[in-house]
C-alpha positions as CSV (number, residue, x, y, z in Angstrom):
1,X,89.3,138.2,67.9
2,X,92.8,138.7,68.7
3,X,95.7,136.9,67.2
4,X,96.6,136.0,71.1
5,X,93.0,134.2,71.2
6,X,93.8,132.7,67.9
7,X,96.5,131.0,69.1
8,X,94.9,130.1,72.3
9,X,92.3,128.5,70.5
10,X,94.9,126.8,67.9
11,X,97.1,125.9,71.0
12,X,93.9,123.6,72.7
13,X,93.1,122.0,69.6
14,X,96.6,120.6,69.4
15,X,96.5,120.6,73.3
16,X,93.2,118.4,73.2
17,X,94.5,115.9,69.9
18,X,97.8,115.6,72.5
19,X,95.8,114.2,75.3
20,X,93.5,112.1,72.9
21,X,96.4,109.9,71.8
22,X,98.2,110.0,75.4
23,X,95.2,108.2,76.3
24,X,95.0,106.1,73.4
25,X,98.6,105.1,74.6
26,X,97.7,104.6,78.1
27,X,94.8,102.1,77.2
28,X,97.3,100.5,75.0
29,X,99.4,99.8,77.7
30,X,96.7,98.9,80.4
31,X,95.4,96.0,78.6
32,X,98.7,94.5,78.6
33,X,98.3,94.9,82.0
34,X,95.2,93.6,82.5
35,X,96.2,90.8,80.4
36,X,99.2,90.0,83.0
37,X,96.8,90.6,85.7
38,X,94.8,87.8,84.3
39,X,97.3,85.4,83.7
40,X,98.5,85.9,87.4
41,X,95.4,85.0,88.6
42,X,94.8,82.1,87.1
43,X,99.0,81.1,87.8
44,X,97.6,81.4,91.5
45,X,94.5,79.7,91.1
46,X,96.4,76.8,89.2
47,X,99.1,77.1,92.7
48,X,96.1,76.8,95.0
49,X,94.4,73.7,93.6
50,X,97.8,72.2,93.4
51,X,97.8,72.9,97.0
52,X,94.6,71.3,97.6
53,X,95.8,68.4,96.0
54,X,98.8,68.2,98.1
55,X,97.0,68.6,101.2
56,X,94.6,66.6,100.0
57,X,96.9,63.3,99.3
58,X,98.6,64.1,103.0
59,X,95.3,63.3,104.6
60,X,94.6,60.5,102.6
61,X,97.6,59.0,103.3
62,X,96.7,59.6,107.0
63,X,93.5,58.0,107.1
64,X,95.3,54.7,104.8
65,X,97.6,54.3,107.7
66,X,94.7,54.8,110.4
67,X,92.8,52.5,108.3
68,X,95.5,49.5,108.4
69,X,95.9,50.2,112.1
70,X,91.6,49.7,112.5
71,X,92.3,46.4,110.3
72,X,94.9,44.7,112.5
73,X,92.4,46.1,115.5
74,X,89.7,44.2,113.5
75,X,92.3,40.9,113.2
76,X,92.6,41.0,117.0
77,X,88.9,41.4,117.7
78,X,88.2,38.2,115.6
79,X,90.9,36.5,116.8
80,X,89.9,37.3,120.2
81,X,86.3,36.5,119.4
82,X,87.4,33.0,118.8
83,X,89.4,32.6,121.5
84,X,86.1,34.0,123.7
85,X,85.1,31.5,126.7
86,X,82.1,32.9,127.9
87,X,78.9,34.6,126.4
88,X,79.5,37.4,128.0
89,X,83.1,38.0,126.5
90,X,82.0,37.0,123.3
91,X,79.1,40.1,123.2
92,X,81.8,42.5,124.8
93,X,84.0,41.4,121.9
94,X,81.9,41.1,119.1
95,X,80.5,44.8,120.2
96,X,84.0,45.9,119.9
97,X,84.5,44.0,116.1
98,X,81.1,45.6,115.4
99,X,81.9,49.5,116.8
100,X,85.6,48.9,114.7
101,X,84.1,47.8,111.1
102,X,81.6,50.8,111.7
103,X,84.3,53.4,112.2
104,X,86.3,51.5,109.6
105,X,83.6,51.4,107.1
106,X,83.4,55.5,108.2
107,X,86.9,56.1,107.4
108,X,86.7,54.3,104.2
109,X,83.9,57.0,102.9
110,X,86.2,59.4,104.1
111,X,88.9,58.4,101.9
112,X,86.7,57.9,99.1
113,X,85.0,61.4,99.2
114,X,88.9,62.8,99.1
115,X,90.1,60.6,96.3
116,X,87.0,62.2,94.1
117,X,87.5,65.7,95.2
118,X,91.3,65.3,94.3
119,X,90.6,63.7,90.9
120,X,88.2,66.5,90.6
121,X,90.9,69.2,91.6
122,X,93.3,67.9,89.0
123,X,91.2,67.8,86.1
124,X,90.7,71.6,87.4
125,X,94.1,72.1,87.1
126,X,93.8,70.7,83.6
127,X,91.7,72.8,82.8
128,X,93.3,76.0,84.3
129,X,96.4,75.0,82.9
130,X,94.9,74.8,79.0
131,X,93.5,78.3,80.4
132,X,96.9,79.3,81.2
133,X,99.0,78.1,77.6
134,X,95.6,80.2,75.8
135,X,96.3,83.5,78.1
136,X,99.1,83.2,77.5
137,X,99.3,83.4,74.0
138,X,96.7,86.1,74.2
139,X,99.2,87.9,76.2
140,X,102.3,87.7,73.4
141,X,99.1,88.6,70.8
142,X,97.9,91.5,72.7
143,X,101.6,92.8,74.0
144,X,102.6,92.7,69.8
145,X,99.6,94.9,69.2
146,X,100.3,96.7,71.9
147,X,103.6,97.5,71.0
148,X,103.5,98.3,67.4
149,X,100.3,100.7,68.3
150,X,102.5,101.8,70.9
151,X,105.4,102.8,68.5
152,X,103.0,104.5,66.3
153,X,101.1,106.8,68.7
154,X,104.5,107.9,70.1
155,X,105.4,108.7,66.8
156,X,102.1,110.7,66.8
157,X,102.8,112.4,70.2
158,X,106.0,113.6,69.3
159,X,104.6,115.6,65.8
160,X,101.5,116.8,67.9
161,X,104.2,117.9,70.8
162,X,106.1,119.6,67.7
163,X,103.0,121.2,66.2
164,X,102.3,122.1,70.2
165,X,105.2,123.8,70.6
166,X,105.1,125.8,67.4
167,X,101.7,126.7,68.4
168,X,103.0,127.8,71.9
169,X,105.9,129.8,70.0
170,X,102.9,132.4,69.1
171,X,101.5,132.7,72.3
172,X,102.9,135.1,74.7
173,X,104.8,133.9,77.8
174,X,102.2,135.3,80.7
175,X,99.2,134.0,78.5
176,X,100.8,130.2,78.2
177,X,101.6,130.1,81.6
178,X,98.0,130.6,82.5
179,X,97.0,128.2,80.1
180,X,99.4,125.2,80.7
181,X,98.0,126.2,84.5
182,X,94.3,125.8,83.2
183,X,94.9,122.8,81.0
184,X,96.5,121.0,84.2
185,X,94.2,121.6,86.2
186,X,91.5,120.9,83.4
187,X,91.0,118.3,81.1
């Protein structure tokens, strides 16, 4: 073999080492990433149920008012049902009282069902939040690591890119050309 396939063959060993630890470097800096990634999601997760809660109390506070409104409809229905003359306005009436405590006693569930899936939403935003604080201490754990492995393999990239370009130095111009051509193009 020729010294000019010598050095090609020098030249994609160093080529080859050079693109293991650019990867190394890339992984490095995509789990930060997908550390972040995971920390925003939860951050919106957390903003949703917080959300739900909110729009959760709103109708709550709705139905409350509806409910005192049914009450002082109940107060008048008994009142009235006292005040009845006849049989047949007393029925009519106490149909009415009847028909009211039924919707009331409706609206009551109502309100209870939301109270207990908002006390369950904020002990999920307990919980998220706990799973917050841990990811993100993860985060500052993994972003360290990440960037004292980080400092090293760009140490290491820039001897390899030095033993690169020595090992280019002995290759002629028309035959690196072709191969930086190839190695693009080619992993």
């Amino acid at each position: 073999m020729g010294p000019i396939l010598h050095g090609l063959i020098h030249l994609q060993r160093v080529e080859n080492r050079l693109r293991a630890v650019k990867s190394k470097l890339a992984r490095c800096r995509r789990s930060v990433l997908f550390q972040e990634n995971q920390l925003r999601t939860l951050q919106n997760g957390l903003e949703a149920k917080t959300e739900e809660i909110k729009m959760g109390r709103i109708q709550v506070e709705r139905l409350e008012l509806e409910l005192k409104i049914r009450d002082e409809q109940i107060a008048k229905y008994r009142n009235a049902l006292n005040l009845a003359r006849t049989n047949k306005e007393y029925s009519v009436v106490l149909t009415e009282l009847n028909t009211a405590k039924a919707d009331d006693s409706k609206l009551e569930s109502q309100v209870l069902e939301l109270m207990k899936n908002i006390e369950a939403d904020q002990a999920a935003c307990v919980t998220i939040g706990q799973q917050i604080d841990e990811q993100k201490a993860k985060l500052d754990e993994i972003r360290q690591e990440a960037d004292s492995k980080a400092c090293e393999l760009e140490k290491d990239i820039a001897e390899i890119q030095r033993e690169w370009d020595i090992a280019a130095s002995k290759v002629p111009p028309a035959a690196l050309s072709i191969f930086k051509r190839v190695a693009e193009t080619y992993d």
